[in-house]
PQR file of N, CA, C, O and H, with PARSE charges and radii, in Angstrom:
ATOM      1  N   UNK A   1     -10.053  16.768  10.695 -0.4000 1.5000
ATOM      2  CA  UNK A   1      -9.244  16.129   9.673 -0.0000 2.0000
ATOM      3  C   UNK A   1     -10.074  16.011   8.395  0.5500 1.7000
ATOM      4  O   UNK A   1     -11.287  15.807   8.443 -0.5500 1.4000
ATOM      5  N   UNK A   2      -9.261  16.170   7.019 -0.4000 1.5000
ATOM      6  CA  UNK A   2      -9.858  16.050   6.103 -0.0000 2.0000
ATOM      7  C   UNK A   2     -10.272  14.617   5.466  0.5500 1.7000
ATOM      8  O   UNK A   2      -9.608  13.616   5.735 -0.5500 1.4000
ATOM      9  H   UNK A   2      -8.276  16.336   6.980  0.4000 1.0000
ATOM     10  N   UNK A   3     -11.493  14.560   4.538 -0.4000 1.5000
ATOM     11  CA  UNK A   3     -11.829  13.118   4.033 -0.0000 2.0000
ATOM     12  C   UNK A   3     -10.972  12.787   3.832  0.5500 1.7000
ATOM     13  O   UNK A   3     -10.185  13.588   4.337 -0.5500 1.4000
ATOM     14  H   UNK A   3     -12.032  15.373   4.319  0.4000 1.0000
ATOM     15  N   UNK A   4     -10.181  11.641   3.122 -0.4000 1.5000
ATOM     16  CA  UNK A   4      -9.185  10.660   2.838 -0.0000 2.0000
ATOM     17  C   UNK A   4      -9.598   9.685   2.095  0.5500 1.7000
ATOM     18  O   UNK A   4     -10.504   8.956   2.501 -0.5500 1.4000
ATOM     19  H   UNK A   4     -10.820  10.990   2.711  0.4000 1.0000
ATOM     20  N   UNK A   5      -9.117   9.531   1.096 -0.4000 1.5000
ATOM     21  CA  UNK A   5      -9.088   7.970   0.252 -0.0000 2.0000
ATOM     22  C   UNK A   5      -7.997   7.160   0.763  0.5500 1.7000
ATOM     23  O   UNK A   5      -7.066   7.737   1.325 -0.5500 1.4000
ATOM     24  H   UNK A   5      -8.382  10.123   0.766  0.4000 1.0000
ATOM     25  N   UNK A   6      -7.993   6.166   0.667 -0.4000 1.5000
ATOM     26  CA  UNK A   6      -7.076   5.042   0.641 -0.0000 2.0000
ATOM     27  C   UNK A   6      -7.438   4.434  -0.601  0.5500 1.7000
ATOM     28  O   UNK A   6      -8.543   4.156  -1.066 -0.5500 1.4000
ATOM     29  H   UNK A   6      -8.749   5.697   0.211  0.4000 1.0000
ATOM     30  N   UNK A   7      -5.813   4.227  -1.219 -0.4000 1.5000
ATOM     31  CA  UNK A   7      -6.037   3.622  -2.842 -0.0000 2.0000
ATOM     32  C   UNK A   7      -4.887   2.817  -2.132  0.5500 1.7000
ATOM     33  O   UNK A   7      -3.954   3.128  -1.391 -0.5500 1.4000
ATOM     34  H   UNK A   7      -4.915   4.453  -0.841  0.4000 1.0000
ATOM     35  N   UNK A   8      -5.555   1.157  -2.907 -0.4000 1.5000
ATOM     36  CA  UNK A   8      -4.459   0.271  -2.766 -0.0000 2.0000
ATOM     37  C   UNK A   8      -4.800  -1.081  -4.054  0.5500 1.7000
ATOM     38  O   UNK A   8      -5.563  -0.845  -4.991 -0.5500 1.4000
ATOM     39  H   UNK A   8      -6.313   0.904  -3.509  0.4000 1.0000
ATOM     40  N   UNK A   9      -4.251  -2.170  -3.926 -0.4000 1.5000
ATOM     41  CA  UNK A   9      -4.452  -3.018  -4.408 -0.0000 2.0000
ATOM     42  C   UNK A   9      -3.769  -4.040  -4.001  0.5500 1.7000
ATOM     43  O   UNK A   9      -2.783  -3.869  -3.284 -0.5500 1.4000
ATOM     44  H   UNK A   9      -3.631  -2.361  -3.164  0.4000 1.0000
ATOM     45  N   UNK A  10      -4.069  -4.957  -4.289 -0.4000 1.5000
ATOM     46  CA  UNK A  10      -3.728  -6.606  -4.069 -0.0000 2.0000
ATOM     47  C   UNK A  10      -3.840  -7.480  -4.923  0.5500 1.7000
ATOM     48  O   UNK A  10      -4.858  -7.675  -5.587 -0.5500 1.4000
ATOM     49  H   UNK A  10      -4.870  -5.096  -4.872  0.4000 1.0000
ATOM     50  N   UNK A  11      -2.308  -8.398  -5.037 -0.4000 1.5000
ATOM     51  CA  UNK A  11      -2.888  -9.629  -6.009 -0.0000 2.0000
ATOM     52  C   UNK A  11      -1.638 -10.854  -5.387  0.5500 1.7000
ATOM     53  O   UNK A  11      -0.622 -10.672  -4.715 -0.5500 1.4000
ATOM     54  H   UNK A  11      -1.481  -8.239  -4.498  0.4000 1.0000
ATOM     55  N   UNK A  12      -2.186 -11.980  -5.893 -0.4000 1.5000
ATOM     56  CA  UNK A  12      -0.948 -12.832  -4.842 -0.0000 2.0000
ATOM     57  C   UNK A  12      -0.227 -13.497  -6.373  0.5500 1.7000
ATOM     58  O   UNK A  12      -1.129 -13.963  -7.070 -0.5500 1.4000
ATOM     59  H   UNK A  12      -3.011 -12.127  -6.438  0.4000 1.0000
ATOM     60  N   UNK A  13       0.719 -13.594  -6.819 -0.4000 1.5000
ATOM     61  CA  UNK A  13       1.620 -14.109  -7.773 -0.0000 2.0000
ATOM     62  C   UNK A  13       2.416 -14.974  -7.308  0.5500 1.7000
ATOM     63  O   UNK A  13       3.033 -14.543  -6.334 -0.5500 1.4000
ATOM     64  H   UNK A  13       1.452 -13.216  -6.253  0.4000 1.0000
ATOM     65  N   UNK A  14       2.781 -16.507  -7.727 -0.4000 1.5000
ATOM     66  CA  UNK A  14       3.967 -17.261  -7.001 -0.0000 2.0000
ATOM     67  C   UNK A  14       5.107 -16.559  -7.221  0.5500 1.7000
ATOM     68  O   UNK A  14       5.225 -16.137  -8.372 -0.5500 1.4000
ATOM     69  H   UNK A  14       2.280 -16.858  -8.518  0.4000 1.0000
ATOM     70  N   UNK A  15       5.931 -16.322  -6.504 -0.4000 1.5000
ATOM     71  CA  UNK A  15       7.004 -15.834  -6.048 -0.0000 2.0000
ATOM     72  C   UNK A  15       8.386 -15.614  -7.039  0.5500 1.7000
ATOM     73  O   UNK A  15       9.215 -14.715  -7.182 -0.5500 1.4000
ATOM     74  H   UNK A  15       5.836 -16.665  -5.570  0.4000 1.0000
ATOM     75  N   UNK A  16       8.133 -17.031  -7.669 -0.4000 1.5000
ATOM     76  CA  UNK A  16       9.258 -17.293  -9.362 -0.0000 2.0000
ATOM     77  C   UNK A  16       8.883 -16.822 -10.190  0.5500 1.7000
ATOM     78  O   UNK A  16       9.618 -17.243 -11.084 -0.5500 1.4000
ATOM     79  H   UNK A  16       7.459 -17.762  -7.553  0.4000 1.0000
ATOM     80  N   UNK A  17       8.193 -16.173 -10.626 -0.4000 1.5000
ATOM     81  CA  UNK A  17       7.027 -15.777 -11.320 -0.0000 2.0000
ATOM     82  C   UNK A  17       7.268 -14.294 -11.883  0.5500 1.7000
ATOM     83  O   UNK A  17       7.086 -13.669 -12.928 -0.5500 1.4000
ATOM     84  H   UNK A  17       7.596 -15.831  -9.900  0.4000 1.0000
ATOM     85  N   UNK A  18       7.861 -14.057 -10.398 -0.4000 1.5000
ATOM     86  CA  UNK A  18       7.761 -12.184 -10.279 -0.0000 2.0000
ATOM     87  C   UNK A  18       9.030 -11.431 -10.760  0.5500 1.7000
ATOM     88  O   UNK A  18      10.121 -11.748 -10.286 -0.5500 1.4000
ATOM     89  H   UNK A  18       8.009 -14.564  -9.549  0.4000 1.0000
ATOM     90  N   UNK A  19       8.910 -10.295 -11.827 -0.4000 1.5000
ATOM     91  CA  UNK A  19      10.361 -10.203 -12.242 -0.0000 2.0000
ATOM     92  C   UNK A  19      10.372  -8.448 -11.906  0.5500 1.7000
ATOM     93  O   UNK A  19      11.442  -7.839 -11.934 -0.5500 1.4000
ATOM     94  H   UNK A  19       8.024 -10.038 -12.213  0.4000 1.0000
ATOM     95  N   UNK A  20       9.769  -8.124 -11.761 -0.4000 1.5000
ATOM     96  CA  UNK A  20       9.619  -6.831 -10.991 -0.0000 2.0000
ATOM     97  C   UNK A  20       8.134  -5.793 -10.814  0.5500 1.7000
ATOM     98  O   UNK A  20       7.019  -5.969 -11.304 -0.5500 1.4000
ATOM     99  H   UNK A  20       8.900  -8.618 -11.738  0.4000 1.0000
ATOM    100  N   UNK A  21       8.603  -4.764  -9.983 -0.4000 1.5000
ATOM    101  CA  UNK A  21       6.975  -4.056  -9.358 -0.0000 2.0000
ATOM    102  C   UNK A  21       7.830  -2.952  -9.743  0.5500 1.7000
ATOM    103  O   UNK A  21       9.028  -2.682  -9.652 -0.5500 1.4000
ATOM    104  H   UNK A  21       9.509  -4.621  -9.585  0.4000 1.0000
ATOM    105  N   UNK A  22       6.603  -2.317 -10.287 -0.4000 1.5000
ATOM    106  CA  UNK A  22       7.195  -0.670 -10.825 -0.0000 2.0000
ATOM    107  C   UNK A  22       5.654  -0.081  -9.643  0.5500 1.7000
ATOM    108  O   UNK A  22       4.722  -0.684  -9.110 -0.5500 1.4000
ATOM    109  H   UNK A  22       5.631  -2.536 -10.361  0.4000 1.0000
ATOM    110  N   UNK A  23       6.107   1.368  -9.682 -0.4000 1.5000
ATOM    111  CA  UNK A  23       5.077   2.461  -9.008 -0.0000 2.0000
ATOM    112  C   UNK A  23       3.926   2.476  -9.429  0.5500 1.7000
ATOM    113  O   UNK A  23       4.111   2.241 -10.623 -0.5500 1.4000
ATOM    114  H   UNK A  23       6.864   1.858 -10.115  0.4000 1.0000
ATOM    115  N   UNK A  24       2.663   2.607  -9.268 -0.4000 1.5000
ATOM    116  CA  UNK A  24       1.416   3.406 -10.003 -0.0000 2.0000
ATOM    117  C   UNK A  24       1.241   4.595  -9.845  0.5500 1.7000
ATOM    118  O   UNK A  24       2.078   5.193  -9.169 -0.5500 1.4000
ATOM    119  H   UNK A  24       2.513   2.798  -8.298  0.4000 1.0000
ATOM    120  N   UNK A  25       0.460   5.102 -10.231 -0.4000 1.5000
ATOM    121  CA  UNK A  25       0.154   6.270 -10.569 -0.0000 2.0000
ATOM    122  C   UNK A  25      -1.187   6.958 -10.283  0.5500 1.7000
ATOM    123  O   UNK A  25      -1.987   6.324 -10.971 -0.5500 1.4000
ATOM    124  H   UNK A  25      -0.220   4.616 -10.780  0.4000 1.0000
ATOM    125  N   UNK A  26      -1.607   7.561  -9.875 -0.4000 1.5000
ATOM    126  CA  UNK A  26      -2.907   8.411  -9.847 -0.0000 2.0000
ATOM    127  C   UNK A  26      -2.866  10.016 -10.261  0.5500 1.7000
ATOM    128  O   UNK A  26      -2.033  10.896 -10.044 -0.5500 1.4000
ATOM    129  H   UNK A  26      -0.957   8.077  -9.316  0.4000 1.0000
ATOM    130  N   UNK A  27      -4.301  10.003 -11.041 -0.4000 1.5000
ATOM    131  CA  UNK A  27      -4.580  11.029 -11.681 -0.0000 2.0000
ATOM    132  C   UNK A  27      -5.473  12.178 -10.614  0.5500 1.7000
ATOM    133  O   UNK A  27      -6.646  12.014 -10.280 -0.5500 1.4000
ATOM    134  H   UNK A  27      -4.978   9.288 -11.217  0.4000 1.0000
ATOM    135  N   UNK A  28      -4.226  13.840 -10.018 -0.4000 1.5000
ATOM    136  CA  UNK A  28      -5.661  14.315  -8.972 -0.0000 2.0000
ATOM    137  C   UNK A  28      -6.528  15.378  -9.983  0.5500 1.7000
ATOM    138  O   UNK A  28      -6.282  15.721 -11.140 -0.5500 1.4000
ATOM    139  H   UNK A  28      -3.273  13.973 -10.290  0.4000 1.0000
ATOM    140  N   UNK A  29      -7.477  15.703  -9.212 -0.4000 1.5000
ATOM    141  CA  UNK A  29      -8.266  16.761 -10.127 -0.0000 2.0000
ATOM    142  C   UNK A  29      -7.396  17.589 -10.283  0.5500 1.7000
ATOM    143  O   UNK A  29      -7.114  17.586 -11.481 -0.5500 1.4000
ATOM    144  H   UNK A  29      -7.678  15.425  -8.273  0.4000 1.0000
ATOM    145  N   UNK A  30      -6.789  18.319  -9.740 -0.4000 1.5000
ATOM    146  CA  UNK A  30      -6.308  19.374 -10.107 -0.0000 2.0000
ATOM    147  C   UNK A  30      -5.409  19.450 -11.442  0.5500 1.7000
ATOM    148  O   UNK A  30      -4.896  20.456 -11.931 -0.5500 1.4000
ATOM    149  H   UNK A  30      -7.018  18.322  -8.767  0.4000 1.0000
ATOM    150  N   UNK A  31      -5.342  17.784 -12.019 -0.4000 1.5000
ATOM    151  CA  UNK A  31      -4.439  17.739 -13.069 -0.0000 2.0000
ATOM    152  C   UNK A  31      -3.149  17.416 -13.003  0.5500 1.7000
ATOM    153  O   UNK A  31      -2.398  17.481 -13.976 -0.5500 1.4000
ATOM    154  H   UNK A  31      -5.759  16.967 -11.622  0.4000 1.0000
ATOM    155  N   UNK A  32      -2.609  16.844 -11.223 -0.4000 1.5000
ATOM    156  CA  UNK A  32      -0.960  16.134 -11.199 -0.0000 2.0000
ATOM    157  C   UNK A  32      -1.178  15.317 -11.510  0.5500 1.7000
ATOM    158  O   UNK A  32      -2.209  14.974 -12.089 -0.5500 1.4000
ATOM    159  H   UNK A  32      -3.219  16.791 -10.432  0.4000 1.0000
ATOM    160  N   UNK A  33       0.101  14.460 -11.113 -0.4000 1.5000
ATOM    161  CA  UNK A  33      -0.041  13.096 -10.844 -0.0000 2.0000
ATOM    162  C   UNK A  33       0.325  12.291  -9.795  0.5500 1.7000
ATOM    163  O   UNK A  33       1.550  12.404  -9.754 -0.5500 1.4000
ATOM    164  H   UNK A  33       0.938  14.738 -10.643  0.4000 1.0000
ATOM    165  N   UNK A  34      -0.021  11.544  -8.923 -0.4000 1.5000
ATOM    166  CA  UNK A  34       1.039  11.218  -7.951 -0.0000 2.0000
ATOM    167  C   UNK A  34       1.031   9.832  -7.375  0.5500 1.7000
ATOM    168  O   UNK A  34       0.075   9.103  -7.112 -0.5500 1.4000
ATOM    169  H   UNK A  34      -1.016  11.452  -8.956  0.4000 1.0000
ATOM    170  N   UNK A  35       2.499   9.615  -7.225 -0.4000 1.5000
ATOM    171  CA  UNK A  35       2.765   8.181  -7.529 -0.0000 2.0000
ATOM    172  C   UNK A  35       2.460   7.549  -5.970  0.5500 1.7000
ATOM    173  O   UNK A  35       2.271   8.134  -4.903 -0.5500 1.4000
ATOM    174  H   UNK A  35       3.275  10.207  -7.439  0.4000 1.0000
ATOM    175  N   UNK A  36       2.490   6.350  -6.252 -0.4000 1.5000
ATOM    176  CA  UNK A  36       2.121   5.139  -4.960 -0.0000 2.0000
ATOM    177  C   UNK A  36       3.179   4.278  -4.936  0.5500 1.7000
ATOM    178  O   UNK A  36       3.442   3.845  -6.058 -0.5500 1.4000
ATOM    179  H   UNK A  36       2.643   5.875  -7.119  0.4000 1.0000
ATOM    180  N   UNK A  37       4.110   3.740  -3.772 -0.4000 1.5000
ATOM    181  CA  UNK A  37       5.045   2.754  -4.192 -0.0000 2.0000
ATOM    182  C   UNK A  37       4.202   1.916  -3.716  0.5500 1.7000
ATOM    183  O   UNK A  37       3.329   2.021  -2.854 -0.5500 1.4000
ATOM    184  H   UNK A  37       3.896   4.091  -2.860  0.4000 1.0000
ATOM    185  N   UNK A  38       4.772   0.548  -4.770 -0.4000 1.5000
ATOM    186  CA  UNK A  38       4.122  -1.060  -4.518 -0.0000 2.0000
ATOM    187  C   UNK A  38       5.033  -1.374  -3.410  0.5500 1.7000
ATOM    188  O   UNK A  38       6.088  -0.782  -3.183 -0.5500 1.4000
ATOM    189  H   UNK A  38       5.481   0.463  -5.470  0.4000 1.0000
ATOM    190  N   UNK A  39       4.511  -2.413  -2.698 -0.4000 1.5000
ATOM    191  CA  UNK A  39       5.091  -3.060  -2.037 -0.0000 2.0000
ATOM    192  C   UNK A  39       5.354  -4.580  -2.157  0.5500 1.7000
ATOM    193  O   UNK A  39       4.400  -5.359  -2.167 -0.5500 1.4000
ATOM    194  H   UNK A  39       3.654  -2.894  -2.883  0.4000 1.0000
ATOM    195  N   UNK A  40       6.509  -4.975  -2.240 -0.4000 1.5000
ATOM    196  CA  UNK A  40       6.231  -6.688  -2.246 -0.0000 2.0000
ATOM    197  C   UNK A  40       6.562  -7.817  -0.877  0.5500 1.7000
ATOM    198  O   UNK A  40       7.703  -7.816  -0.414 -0.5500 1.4000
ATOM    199  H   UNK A  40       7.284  -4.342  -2.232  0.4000 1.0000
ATOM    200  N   UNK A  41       5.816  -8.476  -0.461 -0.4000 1.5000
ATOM    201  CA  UNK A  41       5.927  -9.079   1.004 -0.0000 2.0000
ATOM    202  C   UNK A  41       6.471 -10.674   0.024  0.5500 1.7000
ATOM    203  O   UNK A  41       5.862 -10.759  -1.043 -0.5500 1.4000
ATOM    204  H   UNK A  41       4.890  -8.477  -0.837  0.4000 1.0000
ATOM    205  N   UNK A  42       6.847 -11.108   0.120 -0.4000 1.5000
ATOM    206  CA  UNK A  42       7.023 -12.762  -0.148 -0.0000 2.0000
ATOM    207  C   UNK A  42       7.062 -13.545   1.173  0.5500 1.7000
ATOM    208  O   UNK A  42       7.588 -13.133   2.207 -0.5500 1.4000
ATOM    209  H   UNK A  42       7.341 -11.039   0.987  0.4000 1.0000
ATOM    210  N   UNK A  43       6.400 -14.806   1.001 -0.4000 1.5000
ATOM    211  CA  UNK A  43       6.565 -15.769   1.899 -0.0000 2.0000
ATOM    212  C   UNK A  43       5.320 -16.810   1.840  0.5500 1.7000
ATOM    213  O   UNK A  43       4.832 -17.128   0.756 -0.5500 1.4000
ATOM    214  H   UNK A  43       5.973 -15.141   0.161  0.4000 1.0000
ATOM    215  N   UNK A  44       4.859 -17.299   3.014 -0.4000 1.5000
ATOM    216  CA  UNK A  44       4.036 -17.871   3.111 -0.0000 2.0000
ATOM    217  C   UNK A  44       2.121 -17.183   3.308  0.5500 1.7000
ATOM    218  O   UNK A  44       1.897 -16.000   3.053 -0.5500 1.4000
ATOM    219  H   UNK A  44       5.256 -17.041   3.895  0.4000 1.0000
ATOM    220  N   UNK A  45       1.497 -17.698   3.559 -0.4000 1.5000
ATOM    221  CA  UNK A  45      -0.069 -17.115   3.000 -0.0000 2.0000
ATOM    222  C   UNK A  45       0.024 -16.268   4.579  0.5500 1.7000
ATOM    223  O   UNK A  45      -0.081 -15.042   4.582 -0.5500 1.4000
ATOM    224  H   UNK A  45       1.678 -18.659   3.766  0.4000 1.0000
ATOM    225  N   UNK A  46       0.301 -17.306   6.358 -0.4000 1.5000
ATOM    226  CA  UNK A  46       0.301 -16.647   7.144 -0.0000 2.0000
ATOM    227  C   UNK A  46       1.407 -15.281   7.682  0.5500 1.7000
ATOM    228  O   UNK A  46       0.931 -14.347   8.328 -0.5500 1.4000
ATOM    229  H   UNK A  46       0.386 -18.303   6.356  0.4000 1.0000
ATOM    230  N   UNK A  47       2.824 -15.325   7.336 -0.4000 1.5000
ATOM    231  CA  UNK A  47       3.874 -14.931   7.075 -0.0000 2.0000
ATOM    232  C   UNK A  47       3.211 -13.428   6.236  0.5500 1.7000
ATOM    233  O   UNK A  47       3.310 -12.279   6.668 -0.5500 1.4000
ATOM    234  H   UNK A  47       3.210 -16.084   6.811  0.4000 1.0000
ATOM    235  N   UNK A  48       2.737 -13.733   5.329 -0.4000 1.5000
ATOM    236  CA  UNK A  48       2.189 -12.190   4.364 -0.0000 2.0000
ATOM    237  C   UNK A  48       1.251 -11.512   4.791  0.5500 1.7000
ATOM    238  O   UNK A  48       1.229 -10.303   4.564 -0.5500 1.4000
ATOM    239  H   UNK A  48       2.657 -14.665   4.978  0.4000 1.0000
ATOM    240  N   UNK A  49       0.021 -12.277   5.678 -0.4000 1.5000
ATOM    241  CA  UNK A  49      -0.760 -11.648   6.644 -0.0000 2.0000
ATOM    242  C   UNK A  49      -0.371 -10.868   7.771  0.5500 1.7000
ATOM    243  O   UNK A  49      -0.655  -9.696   8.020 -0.5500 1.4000
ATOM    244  H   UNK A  49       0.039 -13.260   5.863  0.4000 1.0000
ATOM    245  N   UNK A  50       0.409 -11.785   8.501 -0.4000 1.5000
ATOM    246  CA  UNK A  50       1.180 -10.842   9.722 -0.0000 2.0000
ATOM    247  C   UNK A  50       2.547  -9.799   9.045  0.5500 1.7000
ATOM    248  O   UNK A  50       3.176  -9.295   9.975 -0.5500 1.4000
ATOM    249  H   UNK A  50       0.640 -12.737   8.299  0.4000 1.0000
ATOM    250  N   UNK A  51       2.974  -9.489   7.965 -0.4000 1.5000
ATOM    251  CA  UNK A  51       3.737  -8.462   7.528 -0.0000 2.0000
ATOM    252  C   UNK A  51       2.702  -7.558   7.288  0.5500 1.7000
ATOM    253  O   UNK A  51       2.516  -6.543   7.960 -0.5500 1.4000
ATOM    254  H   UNK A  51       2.463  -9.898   7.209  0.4000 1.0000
ATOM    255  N   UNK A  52       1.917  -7.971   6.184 -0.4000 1.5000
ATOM    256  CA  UNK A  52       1.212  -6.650   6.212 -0.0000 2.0000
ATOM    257  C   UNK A  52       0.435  -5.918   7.105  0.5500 1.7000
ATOM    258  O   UNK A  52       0.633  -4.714   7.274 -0.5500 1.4000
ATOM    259  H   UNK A  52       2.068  -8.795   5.638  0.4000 1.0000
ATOM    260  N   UNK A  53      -0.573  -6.641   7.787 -0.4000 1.5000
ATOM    261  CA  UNK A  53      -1.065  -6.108   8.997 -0.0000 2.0000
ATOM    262  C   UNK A  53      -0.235  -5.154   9.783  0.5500 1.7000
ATOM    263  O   UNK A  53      -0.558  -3.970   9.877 -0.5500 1.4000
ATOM    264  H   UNK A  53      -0.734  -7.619   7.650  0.4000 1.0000
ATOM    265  N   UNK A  54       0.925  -5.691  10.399 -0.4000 1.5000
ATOM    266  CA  UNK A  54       2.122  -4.895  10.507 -0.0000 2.0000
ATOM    267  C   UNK A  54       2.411  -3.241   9.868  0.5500 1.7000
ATOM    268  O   UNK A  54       2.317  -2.123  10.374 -0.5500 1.4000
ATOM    269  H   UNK A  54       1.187  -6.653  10.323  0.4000 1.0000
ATOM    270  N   UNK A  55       2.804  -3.746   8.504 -0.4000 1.5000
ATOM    271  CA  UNK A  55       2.609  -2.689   7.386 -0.0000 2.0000
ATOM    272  C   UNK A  55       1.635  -1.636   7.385  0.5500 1.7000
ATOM    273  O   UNK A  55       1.855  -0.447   7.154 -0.5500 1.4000
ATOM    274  H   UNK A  55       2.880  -4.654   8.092  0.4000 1.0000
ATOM    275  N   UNK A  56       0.554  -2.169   7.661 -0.4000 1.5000
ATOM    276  CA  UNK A  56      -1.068  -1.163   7.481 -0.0000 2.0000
ATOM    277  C   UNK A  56      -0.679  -0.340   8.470  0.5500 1.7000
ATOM    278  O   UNK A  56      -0.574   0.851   8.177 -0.5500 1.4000
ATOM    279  H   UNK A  56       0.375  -3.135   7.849  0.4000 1.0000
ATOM    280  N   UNK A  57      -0.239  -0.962  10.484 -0.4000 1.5000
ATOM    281  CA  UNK A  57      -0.810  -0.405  10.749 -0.0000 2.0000
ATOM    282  C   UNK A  57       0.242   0.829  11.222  0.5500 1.7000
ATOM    283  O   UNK A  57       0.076   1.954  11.692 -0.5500 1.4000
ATOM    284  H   UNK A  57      -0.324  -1.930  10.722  0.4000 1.0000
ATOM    285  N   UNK A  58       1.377   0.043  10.856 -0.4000 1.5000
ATOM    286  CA  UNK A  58       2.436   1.293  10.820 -0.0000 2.0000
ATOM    287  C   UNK A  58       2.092   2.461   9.895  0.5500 1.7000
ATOM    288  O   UNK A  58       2.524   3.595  10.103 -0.5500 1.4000
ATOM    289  H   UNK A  58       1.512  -0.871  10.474  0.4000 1.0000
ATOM    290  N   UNK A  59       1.351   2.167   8.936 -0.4000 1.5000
ATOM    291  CA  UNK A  59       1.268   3.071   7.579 -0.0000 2.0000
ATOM    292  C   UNK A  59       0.266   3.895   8.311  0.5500 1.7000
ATOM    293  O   UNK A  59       0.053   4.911   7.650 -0.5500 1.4000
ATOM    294  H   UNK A  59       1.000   1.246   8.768  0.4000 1.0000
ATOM    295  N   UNK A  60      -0.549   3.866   9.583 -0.4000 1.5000
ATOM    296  CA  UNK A  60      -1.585   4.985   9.488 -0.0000 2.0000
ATOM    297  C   UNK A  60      -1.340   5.056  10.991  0.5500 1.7000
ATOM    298  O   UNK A  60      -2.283   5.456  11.673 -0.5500 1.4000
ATOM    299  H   UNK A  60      -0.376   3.040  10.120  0.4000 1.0000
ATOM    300  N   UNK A  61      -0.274   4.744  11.561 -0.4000 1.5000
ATOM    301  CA  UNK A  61       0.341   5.648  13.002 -0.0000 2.0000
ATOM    302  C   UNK A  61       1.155   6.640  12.738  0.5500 1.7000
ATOM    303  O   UNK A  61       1.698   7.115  13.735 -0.5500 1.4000
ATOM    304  H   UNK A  61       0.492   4.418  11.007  0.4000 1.0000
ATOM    305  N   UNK A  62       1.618   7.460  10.984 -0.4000 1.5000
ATOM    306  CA  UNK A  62       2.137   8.184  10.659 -0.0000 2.0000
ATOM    307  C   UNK A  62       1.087   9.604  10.739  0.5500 1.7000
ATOM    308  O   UNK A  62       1.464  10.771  10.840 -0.5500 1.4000
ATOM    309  H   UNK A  62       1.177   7.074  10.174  0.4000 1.0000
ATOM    310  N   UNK A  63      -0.315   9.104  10.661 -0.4000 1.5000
ATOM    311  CA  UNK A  63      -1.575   9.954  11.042 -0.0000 2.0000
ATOM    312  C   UNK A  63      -2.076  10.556  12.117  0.5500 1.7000
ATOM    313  O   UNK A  63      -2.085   9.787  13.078 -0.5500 1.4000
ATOM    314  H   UNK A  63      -0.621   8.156  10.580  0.4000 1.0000
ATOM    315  N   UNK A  64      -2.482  11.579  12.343 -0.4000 1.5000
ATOM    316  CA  UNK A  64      -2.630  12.119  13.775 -0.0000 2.0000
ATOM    317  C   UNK A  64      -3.935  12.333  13.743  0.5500 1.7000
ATOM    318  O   UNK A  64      -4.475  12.928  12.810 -0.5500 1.4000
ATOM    319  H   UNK A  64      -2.475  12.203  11.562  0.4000 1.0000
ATOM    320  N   UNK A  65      -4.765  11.715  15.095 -0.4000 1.5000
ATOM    321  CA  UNK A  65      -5.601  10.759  15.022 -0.0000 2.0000
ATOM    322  C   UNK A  65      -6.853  12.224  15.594  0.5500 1.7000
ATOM    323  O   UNK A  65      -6.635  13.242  16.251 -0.5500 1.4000
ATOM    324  H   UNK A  65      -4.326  11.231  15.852  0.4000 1.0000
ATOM    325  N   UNK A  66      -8.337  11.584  14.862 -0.4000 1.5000
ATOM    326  CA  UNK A  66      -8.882  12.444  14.575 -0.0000 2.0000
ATOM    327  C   UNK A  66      -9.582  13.657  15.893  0.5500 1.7000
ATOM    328  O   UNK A  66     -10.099  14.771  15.801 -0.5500 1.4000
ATOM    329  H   UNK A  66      -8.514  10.757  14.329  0.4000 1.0000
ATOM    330  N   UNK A  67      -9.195  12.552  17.296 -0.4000 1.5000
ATOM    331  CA  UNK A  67      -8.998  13.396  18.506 -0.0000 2.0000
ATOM    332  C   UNK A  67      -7.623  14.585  19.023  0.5500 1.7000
ATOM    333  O   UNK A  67      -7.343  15.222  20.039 -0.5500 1.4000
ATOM    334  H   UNK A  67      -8.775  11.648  17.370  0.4000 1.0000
ATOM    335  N   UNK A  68      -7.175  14.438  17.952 -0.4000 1.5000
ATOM    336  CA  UNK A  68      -5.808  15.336  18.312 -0.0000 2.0000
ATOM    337  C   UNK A  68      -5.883  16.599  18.149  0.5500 1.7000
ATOM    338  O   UNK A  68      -4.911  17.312  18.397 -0.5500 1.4000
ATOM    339  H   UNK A  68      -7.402  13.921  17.127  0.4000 1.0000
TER
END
């Protein structure tokens, strides 16, 4: 399997606060571009831990694992 980055970010905003999440963006060498969707979890501090965890680890059982 090839190297891999993982690009992400995190920030916690109160909830009323938030009026929308647009995509980011990354620049590859080759000169595209290619987008990342945000994700937004709301709730409580433990509630956002156990979604995302969740989230992560669904996000890299889409991967076929480096014994395959």
């Amino acid at each position: 399997m090839a190297k891999l980055a993982l690009v992400y970010g995190m920030r916690l905003f109160p909830a009323d606060e938030l009026d929308s999440v647009e995509p980011a963006a990354v620049n590859l060498k080759n000169g595209k571009r290619a987008g990342i969707t945000m994700h937004l979890i709301e709730g409580g501090k433990e509630e956002i831990e156990r979604v995302l965890r969740q989230s992560v680890e669904a996000f890299f059982e889409m991967y076929p694992s480096p014994e395959s």
